[in-house]
ChimeraX commands (.cxc) that place a marker at each C-alpha (Angstrom):
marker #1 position -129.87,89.75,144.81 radius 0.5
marker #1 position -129.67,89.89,141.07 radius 0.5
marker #1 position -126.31,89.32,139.16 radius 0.5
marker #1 position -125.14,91.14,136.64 radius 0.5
marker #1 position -125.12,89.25,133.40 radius 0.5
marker #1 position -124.91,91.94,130.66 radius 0.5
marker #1 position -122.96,94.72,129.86 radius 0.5
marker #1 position -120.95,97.48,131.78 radius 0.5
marker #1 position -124.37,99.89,131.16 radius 0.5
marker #1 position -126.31,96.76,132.70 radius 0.5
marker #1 position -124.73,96.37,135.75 radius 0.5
marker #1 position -124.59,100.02,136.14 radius 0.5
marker #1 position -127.92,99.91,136.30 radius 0.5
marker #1 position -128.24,97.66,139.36 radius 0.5
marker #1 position -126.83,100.13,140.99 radius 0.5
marker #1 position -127.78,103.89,143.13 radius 0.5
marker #1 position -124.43,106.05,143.00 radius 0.5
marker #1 position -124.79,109.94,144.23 radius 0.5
marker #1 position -122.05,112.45,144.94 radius 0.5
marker #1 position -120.60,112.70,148.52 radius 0.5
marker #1 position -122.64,115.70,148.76 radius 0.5
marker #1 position -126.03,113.61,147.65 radius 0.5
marker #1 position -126.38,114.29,143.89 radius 0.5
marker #1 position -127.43,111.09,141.96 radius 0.5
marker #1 position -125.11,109.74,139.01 radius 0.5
marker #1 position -126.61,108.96,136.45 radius 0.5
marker #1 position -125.33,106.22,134.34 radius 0.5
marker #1 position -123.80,108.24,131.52 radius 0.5
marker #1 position -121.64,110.45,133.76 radius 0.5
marker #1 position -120.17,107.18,136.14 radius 0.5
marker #1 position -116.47,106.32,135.81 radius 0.5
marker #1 position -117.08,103.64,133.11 radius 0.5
marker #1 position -118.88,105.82,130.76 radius 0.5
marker #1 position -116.24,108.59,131.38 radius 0.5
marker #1 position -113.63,106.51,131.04 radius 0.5
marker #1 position -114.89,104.79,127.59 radius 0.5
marker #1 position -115.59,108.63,126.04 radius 0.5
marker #1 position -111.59,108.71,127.00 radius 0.5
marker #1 position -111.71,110.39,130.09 radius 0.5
marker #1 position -110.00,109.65,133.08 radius 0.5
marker #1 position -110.21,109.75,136.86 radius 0.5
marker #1 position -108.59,108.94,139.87 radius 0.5
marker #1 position -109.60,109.13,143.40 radius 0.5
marker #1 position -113.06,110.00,142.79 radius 0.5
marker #1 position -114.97,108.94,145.64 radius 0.5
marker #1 position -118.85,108.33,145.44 radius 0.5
marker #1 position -121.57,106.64,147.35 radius 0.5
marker #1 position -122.86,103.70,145.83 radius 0.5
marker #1 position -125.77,101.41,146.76 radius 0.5
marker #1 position -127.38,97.83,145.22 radius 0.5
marker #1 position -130.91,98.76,144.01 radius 0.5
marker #1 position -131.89,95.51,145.40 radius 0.5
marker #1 position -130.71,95.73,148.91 radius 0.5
marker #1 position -127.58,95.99,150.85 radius 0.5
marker #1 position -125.81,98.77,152.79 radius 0.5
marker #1 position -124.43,101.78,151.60 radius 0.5
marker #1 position -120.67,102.06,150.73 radius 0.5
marker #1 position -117.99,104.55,149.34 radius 0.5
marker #1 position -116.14,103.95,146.45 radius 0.5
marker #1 position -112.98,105.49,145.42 radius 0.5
marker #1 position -112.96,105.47,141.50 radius 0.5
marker #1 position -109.96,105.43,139.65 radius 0.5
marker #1 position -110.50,105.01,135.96 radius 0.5
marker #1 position -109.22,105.92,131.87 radius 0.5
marker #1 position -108.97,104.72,128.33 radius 0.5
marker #1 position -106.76,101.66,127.00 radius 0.5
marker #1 position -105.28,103.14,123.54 radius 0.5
marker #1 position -103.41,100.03,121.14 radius 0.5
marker #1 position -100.10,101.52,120.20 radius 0.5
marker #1 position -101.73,103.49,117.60 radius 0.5
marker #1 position -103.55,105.67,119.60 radius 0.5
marker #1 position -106.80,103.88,118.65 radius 0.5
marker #1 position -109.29,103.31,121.93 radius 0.5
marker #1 position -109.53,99.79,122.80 radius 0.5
marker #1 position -111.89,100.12,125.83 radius 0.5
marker #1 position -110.98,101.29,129.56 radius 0.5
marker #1 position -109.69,100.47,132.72 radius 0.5
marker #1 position -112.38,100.93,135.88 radius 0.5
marker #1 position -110.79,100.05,139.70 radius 0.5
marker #1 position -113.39,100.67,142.83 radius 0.5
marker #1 position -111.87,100.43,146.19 radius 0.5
marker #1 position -114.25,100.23,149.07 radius 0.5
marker #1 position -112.69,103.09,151.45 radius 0.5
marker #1 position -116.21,103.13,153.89 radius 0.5
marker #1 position -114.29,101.92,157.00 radius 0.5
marker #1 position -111.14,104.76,156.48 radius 0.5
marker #1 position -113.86,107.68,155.61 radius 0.5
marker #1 position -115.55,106.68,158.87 radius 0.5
marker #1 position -112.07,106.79,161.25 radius 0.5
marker #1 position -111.69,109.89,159.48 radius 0.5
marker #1 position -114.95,111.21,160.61 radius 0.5
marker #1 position -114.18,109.87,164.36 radius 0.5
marker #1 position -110.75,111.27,164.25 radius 0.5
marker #1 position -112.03,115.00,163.45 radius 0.5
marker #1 position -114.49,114.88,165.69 radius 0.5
marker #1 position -112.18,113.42,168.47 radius 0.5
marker #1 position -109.72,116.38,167.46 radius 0.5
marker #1 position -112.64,118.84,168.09 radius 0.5
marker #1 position -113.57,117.70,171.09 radius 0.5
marker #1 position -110.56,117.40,172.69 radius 0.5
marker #1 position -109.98,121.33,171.30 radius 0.5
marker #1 position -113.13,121.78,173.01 radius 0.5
marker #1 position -111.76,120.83,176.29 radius 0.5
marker #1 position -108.27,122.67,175.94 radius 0.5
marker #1 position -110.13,125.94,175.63 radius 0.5
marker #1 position -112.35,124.93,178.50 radius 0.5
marker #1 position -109.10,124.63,180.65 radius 0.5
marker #1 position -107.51,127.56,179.69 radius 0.5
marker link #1:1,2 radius 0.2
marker link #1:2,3 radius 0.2
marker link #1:3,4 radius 0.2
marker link #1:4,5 radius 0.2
marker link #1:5,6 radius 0.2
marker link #1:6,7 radius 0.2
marker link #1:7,8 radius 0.2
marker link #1:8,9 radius 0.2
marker link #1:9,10 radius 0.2
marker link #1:10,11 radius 0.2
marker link #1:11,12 radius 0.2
marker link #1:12,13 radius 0.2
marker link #1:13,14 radius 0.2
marker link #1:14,15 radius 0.2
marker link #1:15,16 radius 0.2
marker link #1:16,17 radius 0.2
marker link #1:17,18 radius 0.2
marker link #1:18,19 radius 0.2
marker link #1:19,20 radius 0.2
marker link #1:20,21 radius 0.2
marker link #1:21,22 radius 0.2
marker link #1:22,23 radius 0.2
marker link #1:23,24 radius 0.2
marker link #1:24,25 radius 0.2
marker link #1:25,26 radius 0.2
marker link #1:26,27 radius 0.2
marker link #1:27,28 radius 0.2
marker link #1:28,29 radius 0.2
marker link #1:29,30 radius 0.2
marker link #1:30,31 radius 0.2
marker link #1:31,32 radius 0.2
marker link #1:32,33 radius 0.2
marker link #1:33,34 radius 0.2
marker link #1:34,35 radius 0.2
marker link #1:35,36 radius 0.2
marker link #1:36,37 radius 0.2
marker link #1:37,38 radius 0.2
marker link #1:38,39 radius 0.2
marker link #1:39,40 radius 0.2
marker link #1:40,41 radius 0.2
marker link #1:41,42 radius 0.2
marker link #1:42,43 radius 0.2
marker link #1:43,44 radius 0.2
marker link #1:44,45 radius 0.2
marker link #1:45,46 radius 0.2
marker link #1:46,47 radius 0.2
marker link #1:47,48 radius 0.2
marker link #1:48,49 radius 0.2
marker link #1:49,50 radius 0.2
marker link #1:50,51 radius 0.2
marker link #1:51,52 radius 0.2
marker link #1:52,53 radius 0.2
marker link #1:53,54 radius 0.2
marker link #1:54,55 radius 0.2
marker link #1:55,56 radius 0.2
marker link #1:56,57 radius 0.2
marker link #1:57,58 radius 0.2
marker link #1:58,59 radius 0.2
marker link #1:59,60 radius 0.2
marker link #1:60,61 radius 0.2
marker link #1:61,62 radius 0.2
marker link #1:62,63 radius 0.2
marker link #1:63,64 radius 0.2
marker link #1:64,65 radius 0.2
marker link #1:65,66 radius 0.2
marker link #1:66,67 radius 0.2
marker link #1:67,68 radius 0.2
marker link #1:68,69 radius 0.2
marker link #1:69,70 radius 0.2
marker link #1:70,71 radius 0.2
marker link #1:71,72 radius 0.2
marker link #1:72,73 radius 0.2
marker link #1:73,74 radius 0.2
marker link #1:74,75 radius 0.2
marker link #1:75,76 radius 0.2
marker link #1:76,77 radius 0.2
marker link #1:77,78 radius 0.2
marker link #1:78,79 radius 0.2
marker link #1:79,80 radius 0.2
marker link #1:80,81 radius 0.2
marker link #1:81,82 radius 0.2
marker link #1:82,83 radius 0.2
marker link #1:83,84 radius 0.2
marker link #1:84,85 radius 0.2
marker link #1:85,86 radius 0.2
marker link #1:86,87 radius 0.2
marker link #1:87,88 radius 0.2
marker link #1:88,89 radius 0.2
marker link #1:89,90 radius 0.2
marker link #1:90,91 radius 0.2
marker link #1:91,92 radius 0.2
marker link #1:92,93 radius 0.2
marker link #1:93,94 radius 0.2
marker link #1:94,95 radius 0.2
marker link #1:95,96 radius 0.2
marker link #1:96,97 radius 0.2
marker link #1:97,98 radius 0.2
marker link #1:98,99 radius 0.2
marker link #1:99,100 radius 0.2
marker link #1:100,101 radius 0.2
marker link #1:101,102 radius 0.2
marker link #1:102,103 radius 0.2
marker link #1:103,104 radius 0.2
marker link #1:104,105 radius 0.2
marker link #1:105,106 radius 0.2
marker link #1:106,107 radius 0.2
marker link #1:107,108 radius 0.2
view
């Protein structure tokens, strides 16, 4: 697998991020960009994938500027949690809750 030895843009690169719903991200709207143009994010959860192999995870993005005590913009602040495993209980859980709905309205 290739490291990334460049910039924030570089590493970006290395990487396939779409929407939950499927829509690729491309670089300039991720949550480092965003957060460098001064924006800022938290909770935003994404799917994100190594060009160069590995599985497919979620990411919950929480991100903003860093502002010196003038105000100026120093840079940002990017954290990525990897929340795959508690998206997928979710899943199991609703559809555990449906089924056993399913079954209530079967007895009744």
């Amino acid at each position: 697998k290739q490291a990334c030895t460049g910039t924030v843009a570089d590493c970006e690169r290395l990487l396939d991020v779409e929407t939950m719903a499927g829509r690729p991200v491309p670089v300039e709207e991720r949550a480092s960009a965003r957060a460098l143009r001064g924006e800022t994010g938290s909770g935003v959860e994404l799917r994100v994938r190594r060009r160069d192999g590995g599985p497919p995870w979620i990411g919950s993005f929480s991100f903003g500027p860093v502002h010196d005590a003038a105000g100026q913009r120093l840079g940002a602040v990017l954290t990525v949690r990897d929340v795959t495993a508690r998206r997928q209980l979710e899943q199991e859980l609703q559809a555990s809750h449906a089924e056993l709905a399913g079954l209530m309205t079967a007895q009744v």
